[in-house]
C-alpha positions in Angstrom: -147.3 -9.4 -36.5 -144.0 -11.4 -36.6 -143.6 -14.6 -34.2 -141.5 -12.8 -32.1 -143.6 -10.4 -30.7 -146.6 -13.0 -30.4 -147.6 -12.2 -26.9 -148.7 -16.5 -27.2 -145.3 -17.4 -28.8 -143.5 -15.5 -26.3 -145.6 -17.6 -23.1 -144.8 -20.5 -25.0 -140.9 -19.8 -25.5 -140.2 -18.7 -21.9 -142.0 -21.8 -21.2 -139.9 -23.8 -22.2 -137.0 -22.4 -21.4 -137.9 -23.1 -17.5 -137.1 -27.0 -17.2 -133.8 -26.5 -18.6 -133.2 -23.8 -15.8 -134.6 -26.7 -13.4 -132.0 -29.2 -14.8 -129.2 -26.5 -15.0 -125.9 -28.1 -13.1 -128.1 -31.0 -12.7 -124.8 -33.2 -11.6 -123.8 -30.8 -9.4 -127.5 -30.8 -7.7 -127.0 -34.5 -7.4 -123.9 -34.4 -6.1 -125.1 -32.1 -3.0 -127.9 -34.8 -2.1 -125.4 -36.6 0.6 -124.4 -33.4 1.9 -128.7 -32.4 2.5 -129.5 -35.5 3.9 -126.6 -35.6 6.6 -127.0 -32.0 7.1 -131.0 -32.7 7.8 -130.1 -35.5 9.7 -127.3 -34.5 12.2 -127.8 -31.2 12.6 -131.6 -30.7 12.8 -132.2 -34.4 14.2 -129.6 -34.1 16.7 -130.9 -30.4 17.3 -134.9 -31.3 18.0 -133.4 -34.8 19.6 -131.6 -32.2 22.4 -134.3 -29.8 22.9 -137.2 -32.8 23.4 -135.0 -34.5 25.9 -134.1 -31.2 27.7 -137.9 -31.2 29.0 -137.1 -35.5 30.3 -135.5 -36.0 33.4 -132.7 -38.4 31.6 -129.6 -39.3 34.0 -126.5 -41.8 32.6 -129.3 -42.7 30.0 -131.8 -41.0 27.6 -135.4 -41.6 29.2 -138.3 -40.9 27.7 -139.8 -39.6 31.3 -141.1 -35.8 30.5 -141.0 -33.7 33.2 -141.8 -30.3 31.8 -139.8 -27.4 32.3 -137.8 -28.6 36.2 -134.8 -28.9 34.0 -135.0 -25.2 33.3 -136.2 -24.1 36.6 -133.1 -26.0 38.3 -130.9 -24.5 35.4 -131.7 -21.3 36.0 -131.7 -22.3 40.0 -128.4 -23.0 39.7 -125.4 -20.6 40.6 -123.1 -22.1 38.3 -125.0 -21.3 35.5 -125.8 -18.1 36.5 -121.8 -17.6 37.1 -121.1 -18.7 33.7 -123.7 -16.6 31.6 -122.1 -13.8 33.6 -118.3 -14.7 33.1 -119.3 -15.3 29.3 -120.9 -12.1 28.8 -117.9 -10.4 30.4 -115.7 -12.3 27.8 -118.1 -11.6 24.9 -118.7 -8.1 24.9 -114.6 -7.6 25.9 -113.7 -9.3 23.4 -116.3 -8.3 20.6 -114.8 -4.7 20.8 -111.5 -5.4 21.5 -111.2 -8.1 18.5 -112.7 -5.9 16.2 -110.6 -2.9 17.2 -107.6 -4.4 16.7 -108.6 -6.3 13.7 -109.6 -3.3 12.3 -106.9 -0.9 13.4 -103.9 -3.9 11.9 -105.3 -4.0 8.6 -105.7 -0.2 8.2 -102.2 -0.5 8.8 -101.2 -3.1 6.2 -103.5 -1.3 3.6 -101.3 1.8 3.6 -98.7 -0.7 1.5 -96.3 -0.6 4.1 -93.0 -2.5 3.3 -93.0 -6.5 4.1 -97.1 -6.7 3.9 -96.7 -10.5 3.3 -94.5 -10.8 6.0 -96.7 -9.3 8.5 -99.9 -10.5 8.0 -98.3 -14.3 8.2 -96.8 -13.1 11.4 -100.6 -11.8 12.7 -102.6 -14.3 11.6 -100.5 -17.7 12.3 -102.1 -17.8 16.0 -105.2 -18.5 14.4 -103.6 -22.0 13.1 -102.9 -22.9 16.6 -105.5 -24.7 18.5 -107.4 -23.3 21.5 -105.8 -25.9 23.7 -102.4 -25.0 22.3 -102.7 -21.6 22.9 -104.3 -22.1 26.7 -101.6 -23.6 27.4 -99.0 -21.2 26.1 -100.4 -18.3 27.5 -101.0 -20.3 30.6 -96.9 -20.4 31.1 -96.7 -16.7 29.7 -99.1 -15.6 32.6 -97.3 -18.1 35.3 -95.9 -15.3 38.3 -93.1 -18.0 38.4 -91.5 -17.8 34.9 -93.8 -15.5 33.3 -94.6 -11.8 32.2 -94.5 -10.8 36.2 -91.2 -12.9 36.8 -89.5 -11.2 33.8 -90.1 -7.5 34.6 -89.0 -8.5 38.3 -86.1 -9.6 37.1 -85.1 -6.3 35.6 -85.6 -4.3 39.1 -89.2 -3.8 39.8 -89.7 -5.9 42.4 -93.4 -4.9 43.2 -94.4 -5.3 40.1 -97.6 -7.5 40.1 -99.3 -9.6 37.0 -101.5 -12.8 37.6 -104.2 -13.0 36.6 -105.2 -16.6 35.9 -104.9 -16.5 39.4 -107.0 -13.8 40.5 -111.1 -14.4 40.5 -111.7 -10.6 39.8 -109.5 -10.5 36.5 -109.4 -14.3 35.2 -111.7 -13.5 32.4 -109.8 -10.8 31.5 -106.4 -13.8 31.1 -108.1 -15.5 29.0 -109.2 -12.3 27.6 -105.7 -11.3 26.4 -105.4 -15.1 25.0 -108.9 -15.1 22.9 -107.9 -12.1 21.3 -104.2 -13.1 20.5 -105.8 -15.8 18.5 -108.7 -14.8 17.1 -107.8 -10.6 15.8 -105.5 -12.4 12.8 -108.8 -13.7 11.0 -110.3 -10.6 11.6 -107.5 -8.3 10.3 -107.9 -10.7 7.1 -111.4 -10.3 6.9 -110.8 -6.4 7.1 -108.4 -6.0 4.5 -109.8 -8.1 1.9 -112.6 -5.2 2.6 -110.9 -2.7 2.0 -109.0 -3.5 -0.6 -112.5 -4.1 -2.3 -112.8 -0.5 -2.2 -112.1 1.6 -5.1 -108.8 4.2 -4.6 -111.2 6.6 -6.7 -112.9 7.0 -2.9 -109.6 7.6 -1.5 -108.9 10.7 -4.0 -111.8 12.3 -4.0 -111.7 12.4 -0.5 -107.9 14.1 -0.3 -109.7 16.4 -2.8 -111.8 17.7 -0.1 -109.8 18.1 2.3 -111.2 14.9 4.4 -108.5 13.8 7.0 -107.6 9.9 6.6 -108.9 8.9 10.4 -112.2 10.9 9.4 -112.7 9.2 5.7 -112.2 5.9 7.7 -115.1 7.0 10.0 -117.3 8.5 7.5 -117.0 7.0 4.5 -115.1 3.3 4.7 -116.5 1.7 7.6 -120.1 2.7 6.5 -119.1 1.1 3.3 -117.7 -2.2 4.6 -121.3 -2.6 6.6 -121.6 -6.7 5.6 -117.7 -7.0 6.5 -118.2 -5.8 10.2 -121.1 -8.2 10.2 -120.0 -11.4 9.0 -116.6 -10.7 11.6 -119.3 -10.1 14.5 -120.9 -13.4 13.8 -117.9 -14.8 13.4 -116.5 -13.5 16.9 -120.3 -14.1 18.4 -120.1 -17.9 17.0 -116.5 -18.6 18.9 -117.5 -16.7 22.0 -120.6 -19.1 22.7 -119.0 -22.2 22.1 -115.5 -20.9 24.4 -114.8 -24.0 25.8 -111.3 -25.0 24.7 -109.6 -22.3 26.0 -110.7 -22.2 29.3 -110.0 -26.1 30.3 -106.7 -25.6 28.9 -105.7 -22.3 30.3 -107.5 -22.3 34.2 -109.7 -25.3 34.2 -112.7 -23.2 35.3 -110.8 -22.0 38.3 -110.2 -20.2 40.3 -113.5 -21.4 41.7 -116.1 -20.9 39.5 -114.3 -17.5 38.1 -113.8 -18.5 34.9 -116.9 -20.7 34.3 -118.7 -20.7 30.9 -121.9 -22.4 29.6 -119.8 -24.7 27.4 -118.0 -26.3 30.0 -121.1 -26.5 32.0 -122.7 -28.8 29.5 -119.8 -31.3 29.2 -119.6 -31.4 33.0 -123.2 -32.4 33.6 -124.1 -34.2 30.6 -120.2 -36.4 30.6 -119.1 -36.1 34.7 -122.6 -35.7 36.6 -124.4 -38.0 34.2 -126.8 -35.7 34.2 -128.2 -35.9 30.8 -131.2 -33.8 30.9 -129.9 -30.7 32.4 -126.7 -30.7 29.8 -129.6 -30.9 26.8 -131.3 -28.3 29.1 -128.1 -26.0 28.8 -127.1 -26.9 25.6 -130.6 -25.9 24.2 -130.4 -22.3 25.9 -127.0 -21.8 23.9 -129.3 -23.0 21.0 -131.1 -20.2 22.1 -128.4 -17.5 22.4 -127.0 -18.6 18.5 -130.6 -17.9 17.5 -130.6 -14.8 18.8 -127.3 -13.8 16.9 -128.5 -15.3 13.6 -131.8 -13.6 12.7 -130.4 -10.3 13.4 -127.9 -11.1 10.4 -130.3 -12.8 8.2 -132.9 -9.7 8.9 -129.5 -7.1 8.7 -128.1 -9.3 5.0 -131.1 -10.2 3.3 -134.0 -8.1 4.4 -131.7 -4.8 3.4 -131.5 -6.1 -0.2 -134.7 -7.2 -0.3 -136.2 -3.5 0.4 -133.4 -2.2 -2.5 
């Protein structure tokens, strides 16, 4: 029997070949130490430093006075929070459709190999380089009755034409609606056609070769394909709704009212303006809560999939 197919030789060999897969890339292993240690140390201590002071009763001050879960009950309690989970879930699932949609639907468009590609996907995906503040406050003028969208159309002879709705409680999500999705449908066009350019044009011919229509072999046989595409953008789109703060200070300040009220803007208010520092770690922990809920339906969808293949 030759050394090589010793059953001992071979136990030895892959042996020893594991330490050097331990010390593989060793500087680069080294190198992401710093990057650990602040990760472990803001994010997860300044995540479990919120949610144990969330159950105190802390005012201008942290305090280490627990007092169970009254922060929660007067959260809950509380009709502006109750006004903002409903304004943001408005906004969310609005926007969740309408972002994909679009995103979707523009870089179908541009994968066809339509003339001045370059050109247009600049043009679609340079809002996304603006701020949120920046763009509040630019669709805040576009949106003004006095000089905007509704004072343009006027202008050309339909006087009872009517558009303002930052202005309006029963449509001021939908304003900053129109805004969010301006912005944000760029990266999501991107997203979208670097999947499907991904896919192979043999896909495209065999399905002309059967007849398939080119709405239907998007339907049936693309968009089942670019499955991790469509979920990376949700999270991405779930991950800016939540934290939709920006946008609305800039664009209607909350107003009118509490119309446009979202749980972001209700943390900074108590925790910054009220000085109330236990009910803002109170809120801010149940929009821990809500990113949770987003993020183990992805891992489960990502990894647990190729863990059964």
């Amino acid at each position: 029997m030759s050394v090589v197919d010793d059953p001992a030789t071979a136990s030895v060999a892959s042996g020893a070949k594991r330490p050097s897969r331990l010390f593989k890339n060793l500087s680069a292993k080294i190198a992401s130490i710093p990057m650990i240690l602040t990760a472990l140390c803001v994010f997860v201590g300044g995540t479990t430093w919120t949610v144990v002071y969330s159950f105190t009763n802390s005012r201008m001050l942290p305090r280490e006075n627990f007092v169970g879960l009254d922060q929660y009950e007067r959260l809950w309690g509380t009709d502006r929070w109750i006004i903002s989970i409903k304004n943001l879930a408005v906004y969310g699932v609005c926007s969740m459709i309408l972002t994909l949609l679009i995103g979707f639907t523009l870089a179908a468009c541009l994968d066809r190999k339509i003339r001045f590609e370059s050109a247009f996907r600049t043009i679609f995906l340079y809002p996304f380089a603006l701020s949120f503040v920046v763009t509040g406050l630019a669709w805040q003028w576009i949106l003004n009755p006095d000089f905007g969208i509704q004072n343009v159309v006027r202008s050309w002879g339909w006087e009872s034409f009517a558009f303002d709705p930052l202005n309006n409680p029963d449509i001021v999500m939908f304003g900053l609606l129109i805004a969010g999705i301006w912005q944000g449908s760029g990266l999501i066009m991107c997203i979208m056609l670097a999947g499907l350019r991904g896919i192979d044009d043999d896909i495209w011919k065999a399905a002309k070769v059967d007849g398939i229509g080119t709405i239907k072999t998007y339907i049936v046989v693309i968009i089942p394909m670019m499955r991790p595409v469509f979920i990376t953008s949700l999270v991405l789109i779930a991950s800016g709704i939540i934290k939709l703060y920006d946008l609305v200070v800039a664009q209607t300040g909350g107003g009118p009212g509490l119309s446009s009220e979202v749980p972001a803007k209700y943390v900074i208010e108590y925790m910054f303006r009220a000085q109330n520092l236990g009910q803002g770690f109170a809120a801010s922990t149940m929009m821990l809560c809500s990113v949770v809920v987003i993020l183990i339906p992805w891992a489960y969808l990502e990894f647990g999939g190729k863990k059964r293949g």
